[in-house]
Residue, then its C-alpha position, 0 to 999 in steps of 0.5 A: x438575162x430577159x426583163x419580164x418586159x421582153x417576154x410579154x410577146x411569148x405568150x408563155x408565163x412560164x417564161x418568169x418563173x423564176x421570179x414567180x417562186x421567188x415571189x412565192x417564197x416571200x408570201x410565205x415570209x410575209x404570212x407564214x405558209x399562206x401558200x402550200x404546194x399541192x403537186x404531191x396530191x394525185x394530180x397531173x401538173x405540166x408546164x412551168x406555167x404553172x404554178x401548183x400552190x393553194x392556200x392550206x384549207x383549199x389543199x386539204x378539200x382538195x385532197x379530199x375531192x380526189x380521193x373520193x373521186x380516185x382518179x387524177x385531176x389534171x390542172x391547168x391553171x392554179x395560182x398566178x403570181x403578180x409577175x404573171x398576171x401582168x404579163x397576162x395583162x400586157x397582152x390584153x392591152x397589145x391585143x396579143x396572144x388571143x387575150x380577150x380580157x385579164x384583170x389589173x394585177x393584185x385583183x384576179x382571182x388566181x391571185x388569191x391561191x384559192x382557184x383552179x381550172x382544170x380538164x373534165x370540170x363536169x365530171x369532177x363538179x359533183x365530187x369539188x363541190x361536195x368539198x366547198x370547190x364550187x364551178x364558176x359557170x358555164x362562161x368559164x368552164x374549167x375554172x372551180x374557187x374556193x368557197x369556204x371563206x372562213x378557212x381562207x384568206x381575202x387579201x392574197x392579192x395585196x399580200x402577192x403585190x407586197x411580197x414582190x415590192x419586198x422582193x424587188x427592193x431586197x435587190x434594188x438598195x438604190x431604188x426603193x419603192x413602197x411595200x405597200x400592197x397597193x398595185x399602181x405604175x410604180x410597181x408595173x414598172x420594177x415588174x416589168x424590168x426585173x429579171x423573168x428568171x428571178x433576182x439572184x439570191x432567193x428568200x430565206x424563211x426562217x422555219x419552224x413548228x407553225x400552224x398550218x404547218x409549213x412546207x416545201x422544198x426548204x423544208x425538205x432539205x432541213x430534213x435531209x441535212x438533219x438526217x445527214x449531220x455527223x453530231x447526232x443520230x437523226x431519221x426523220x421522214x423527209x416528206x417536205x412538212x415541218x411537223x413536230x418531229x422535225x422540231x424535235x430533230x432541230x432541237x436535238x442537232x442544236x443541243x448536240x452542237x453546245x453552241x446553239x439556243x435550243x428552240x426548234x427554229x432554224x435560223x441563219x445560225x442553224x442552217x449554217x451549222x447544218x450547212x444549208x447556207 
């Protein structure tokens, strides 16, 4: 199995992303649905280089700007993963792969799930920024941020860099480094030899009923087992958001077993009696 550093000269940081959706999914345990998936808006996103995740708010303008528009948005860059962003970094120190400049891990802005860069910008500015997504400049043509800050968080760059120091130490008991945030040569270095497809077991989030809501493809198999379970008659959407009917569903299948506390949160003890484990 390739280490992220083998693959630096593939110009290509699609090639880890495994480790980047791992590393996803524990930003969204460390900080409860911080980062949403936008691929069910109208857009166009290809290439597992891609990673098509923002924080809620900028989702939610997002969603408005495309539709006001009515056309799809097609993006080539959304949020960038620590992995990846080291990636990009080691190929501007080597002069490889056309990289003429990329930012120390923990501090690009695509790191803070609050940026894209897109195809046809001028045509979609008017209608983005109508909606707090605001054009860099001309030295950066495709690349739009998120303006509204007090609808968003600063610090996903810190949060990025400890969700992978968590993950990395969650499958290296005998070499632990701090889950501090704090992006230096240490955590270069357990980047650079983790495995570019992902570590072996994935995070688990517990889920349940949360502002914003929580999402994802978890969620969507919740629904699913629920809909399935041979207890109680359920039918909820499956539409990978976990609002208040799913709640419900969760409290009615633990009611329905005798066994379980009945709180609408699926824990280990949940997802294993509805056979997610």
């Amino acid at each position: 199995m390739p280490l992220v550093r083998d693959v630096v000269g593939a110009c290509d940081t699609g090639q880890i992303r495994g480790l980047s959706l791992q590393i996803i999914a524990v930003m969204n345990t460390l900080v409860t649905n911080v980062l949403v998936n936008f691929d069910d808006l109208n857009v166009d996103v290809n290439g597992d280089q891609i990673n098509p995740f923002v924080q809620p708010a900028a989702k939610e303008s997002l969603r408005l700007a495309i539709n006001k528009r009515g056309t799809k948005l097609v993006v080539n860059s959304a949020f960038r993963t620590v992995a990846q962003q080291y990636l990009l970094r080691r190929q501007f120190e080597l002069g490889l792969c056309g990289i003429f400049a990329a930012a120390r891990p923990g501090f690009s802005n695509h790191e803070g799930g609050l940026a894209l860069d897109i195809q046809d910008p001028q045509g979609w500015r008017p209608f983005l920024e109508q909606h707090s997504w605001y054009w860099l400049g001309a030295f950066d043509p495709p690349h739009f941020d998120y303006q509204f800050r007090a609808a968003s968080r600063q610090d996903l760059g810190i949060v990025g860099v400890k969700a992978f120091q968590r993950l990395w130490n969650q499958n290296n008991p005998t070499d632990q480094i701090a889950e501090d945030g704090i992006y230096g040569a240490q955590t270069g270095a357990r980047i650079a030899n983790s495995p570019a497809e992902g570590f072996g077991a994935a995070p688990i989030r517990t889920l349940g009923l949360a502002e914003p809501r929580m999402e994802g493809d978890d969620v969507k198999a919740l629904q699913e087992a629920l809909n399935n379970n041979q207890l109680v008659e359920i039918n909820i959407p499956v539409n990978g958001i976990f609002d208040p009917a799913t709640a419900e569903a969760v409290k009615q299948f633990q009611e329905a077993t005798q066994l379980l506390a009945v709180d609408g949160i699926v824990g280990a003890m949940t997802r294993r009696r509805l056979g997610l484990d």
